[in-house]
Each structure stands twice: as structure tokens, then as C-alpha cells.
N, C-alpha and C positions, 0 to 999 in steps of 0.2 A: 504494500500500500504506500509505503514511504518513495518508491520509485514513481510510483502514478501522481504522488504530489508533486515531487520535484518535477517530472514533466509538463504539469500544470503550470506549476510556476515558470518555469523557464521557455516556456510557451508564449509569457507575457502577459497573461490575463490579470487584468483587476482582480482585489481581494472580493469584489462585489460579482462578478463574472463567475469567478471561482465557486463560491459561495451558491450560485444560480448553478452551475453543472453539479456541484454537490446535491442539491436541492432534489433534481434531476435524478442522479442516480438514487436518493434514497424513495424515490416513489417505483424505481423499477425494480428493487430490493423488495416493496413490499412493506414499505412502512407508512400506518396507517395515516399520518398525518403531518405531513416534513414541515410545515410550517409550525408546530408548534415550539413554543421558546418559555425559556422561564428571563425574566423582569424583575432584574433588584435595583431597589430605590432605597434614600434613606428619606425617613421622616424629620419631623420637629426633633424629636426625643433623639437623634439622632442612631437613630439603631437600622441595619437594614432590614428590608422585607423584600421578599423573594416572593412571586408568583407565578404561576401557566397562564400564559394568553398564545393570542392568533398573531402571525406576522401576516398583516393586511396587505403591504407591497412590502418594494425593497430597488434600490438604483443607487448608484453614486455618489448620489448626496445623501442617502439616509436610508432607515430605515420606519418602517409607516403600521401602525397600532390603534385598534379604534378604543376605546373607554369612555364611559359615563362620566362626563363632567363633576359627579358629585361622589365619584370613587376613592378610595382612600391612595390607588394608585394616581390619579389626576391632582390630590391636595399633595401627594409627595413630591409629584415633580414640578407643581406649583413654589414649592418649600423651596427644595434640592434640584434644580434639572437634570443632574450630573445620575447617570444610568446602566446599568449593564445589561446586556441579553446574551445567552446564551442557546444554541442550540446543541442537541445529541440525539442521533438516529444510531442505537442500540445495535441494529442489524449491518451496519456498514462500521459500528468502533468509530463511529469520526464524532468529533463535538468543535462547534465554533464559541468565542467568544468574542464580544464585541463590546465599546465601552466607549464613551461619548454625551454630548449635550444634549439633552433632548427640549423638544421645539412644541408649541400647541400650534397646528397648522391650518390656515381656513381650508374650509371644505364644504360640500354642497353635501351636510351630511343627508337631507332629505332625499335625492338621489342614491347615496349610499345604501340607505335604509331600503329603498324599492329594490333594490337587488338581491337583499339576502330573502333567504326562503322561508315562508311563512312559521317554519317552528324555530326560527332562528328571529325573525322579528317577536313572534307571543315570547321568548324566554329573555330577549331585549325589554322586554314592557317589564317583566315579571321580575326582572332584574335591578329593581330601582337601585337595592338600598344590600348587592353586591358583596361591599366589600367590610358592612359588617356583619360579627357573628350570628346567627339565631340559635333558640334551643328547642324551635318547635318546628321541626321537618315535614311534620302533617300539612301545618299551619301554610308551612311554605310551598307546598304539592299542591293544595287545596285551593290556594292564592293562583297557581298556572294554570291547573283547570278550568277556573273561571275565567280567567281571561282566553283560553282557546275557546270555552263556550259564547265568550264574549264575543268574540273577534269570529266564531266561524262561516257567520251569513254574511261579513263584510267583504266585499271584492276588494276593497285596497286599505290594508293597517293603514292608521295613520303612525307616526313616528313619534317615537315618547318626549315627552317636556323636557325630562334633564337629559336629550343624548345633546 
């Protein structure tokens, strides 16, 4: 494997390029989800916190992550900009790190929002209050089903208040 990088590299390719053929190979390996990435931030208290989210894009200049305005992720890097992600596909042994300033970017999240798929919009709704803990998981199942009952005669969700 260490000769397939150095050919990569020596090939020329950006770390971002690179990154994209890795990407690549780890969905022909069979892994279920290459984009996903863990996200450490530090808060106030200055301690870090590490999470799983979705890498939404990725190019050149950056890397691109959607969250709730009112997430405990969104108050950290409100706080803190200064960030790391990390990726690891299990199946190929390869993990990236990457570490940098991160940005609140405009964006037409309404457009955004029409593109993901209906149970990924209802768990967007259902997801206000994310990133804090609850104790009651009924409570919290019970709050999704209503809102897909809500939402199921509607042809177009609308987009939640705090995306």
C-alpha cells in the first residue's frame, strides 16, 4: 500500500485529489459510507469534543459540512473555528487527517434541503435540539413518528427554522 501512495504522490496530485481517488477506492472496497468523518472542536470550557457527521462536499479550498445553527457543534466553532476531521475506511487501513479554520459559508440552504430524501428531511425536523442529551428515547421515536405522520400527505417539506 505504501508503494501505491508514493505513486500517488509522485504523480502530482493535490492532497485534495488524492483524498477524492481514496474516497473512490473505498466505495469499490465496499464501505458503506466513505464520507463519513469524525469532527473535533473545542468549546468554551475548552475541552474537545469529537463527533460522526457527513462530509457534504470537499475541493481545494475546503472542506463542506451541513449542521443546525443551534448545535453544540455550530456554538463550538462559533467559540473556537480552529477544527479537525478525520477520516478511516476500516476495509482499505487508510485514515486521513485534516486540521484547519473552519468558515460559516452562505448557502441556499432551502435548495439544499429539497434535495435530501424525504427521511432525511423528517429526521432534519426531528432533529432540533441534536446535540443535546435526552433520557427519554420513547419520547424521542414518538416525536419522529409524528412528524413523518405529519409530513406524509405533504408533497414538498418545508425546511426547518433553525437549519
Amino acid at each position: 500500500m505504501t508503494d501505491l501512495l508514493t505513486d500517488q504522490i509522485m504523480a502530482g496530485l493535490s492532497p485534495t485529489a488524492l483524498l477524492g481517488l481514496w474516497m473512490e477506492d473505498a466505495v469499490q472496497a465496499g464501505v458503506a459510507e466513505p464520507r463519513v468523518m469524525s469532527l473535533a472542536t473545542v468549546g468554551r470550557n475548552n475541552r474537545p469534543k469529537v463527533r460522526v457527521v457527513l462530509l457534504d462536499n470537499f475541493n481545494d479550498e475546503g472542506f463542506v459540512l451541513e449542521t443546525s445553527s443551534g448545535s453544540q457543534k455550530a456554538a463550538d466553532l462559533e467559540q473556537n473555528p480552529f477544527a479537525a476531521i478525520s477520516f478511516y475506511w476500516d476495509k482499505l487501513r487508510r485514515t486521513v487527517r485534516i486540521e484547519g479554520e473552519a468558515e460559516k459559508l452562505p448557502k441556499d440552504y432551502e435548495t439544499a434541503f429539497e434535495k435530501l430524501q424525504i427521511n432525511v428531511q423528517i429526521a432534519l425536523h426531528a432533529s432540533e435540539k441534536q446535540s443535546h442529551p435526552t433520557d427519554d428515547w420513547e419520547k424521542e421515536k414518538e416525536s419522529h413518528e409524528r412528524l413523518k405522520e405529519k409530513f406524509s400527505h405533504t408533497e414538498k417539506i418545508p425546511k426547518p427554522v433553525f437549519l
